[in-house]
C-alpha positions in Angstrom: -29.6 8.9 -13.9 -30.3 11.5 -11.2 -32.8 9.4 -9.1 -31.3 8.1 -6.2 -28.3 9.8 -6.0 -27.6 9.1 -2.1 -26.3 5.8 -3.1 -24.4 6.4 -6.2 -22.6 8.9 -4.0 -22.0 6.6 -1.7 -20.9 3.6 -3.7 -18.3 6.0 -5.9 -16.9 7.7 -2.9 -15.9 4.2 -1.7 -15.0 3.2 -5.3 -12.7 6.3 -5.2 -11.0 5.5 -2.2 -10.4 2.1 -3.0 -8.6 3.0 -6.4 -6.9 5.6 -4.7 -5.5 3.8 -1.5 -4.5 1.1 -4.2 -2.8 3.5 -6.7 -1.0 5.1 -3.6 0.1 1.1 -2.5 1.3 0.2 -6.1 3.6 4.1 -6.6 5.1 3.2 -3.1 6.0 -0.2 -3.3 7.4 1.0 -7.1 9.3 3.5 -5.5 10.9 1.0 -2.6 12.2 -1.4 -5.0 13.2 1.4 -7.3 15.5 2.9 -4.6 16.6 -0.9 -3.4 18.1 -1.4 -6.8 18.8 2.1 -7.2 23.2 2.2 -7.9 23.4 5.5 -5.6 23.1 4.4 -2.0 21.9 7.6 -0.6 19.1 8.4 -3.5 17.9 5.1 -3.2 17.7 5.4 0.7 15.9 8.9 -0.5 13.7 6.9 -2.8 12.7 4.0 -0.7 11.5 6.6 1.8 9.8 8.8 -0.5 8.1 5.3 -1.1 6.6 4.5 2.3 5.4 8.5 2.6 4.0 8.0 -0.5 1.9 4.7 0.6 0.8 6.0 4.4 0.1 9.9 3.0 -1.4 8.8 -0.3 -3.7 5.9 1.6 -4.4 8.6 4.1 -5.3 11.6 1.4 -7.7 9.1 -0.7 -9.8 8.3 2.4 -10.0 11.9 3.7 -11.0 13.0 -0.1 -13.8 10.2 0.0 -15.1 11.3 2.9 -16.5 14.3 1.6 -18.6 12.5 -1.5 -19.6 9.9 1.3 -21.3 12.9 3.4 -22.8 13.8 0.3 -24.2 10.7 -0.4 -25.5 10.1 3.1 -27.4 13.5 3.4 -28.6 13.1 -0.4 -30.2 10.0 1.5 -31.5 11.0 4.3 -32.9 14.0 3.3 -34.9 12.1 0.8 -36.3 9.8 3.5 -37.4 12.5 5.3 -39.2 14.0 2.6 -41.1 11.0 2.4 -42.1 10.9 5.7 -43.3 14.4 6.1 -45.4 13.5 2.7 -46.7 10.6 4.8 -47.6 12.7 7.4 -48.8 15.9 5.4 -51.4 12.5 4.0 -52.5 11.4 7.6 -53.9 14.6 8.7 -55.7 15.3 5.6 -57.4 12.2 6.4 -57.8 13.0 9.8 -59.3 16.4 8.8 -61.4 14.5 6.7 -62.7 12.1 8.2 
């Protein structure tokens, strides 16, 4: 569960920002067409606008959250690589030493 985590980090931070920048899509475009039918002219100008700033900001908010986990992820990553290779090299030159 908690072996390779670099990647899991990586794959829900993108999962994350996917469902986000779609969640954000679908509540704007409900928005638009709820303030294009709306019967009051100006709260429906008030909604369709509300609308679009919800899509662009929304979009925009869901990426810069999944950055973060995405960081995460990478450094969980390649700090483990580089674990491995200083356990590589820690091996070579006791086999230099040795032999």
């Amino acid at each position: 569960m908690f072996n390779n985590i670099g990647p899991k980090c990586k794959a829900a931070a993108k999962a994350l920002c996917y469902i986000g920048i779609t969640l954000s899509v679908i509540s704007g475009l409900l928005m638009v067409f709820a303030g294009a039918f709306s019967y009051s002219g100006s709260a429906g100008t008030l909604m369709a606008v509300y609308g679009f700033l919800t899509m662009i900001f929304g979009s925009l908010v869901s990426w810069l959250g999944s950055l973060g986990l995405y960081a995460a992820g990478e450094a969980a990553e390649n700090s483990a690589i580089a674990a491995n290779l200083a356990v590589k090299a820690d091996m070579q030159r006791e086999q230099e030493k040795q032999g």
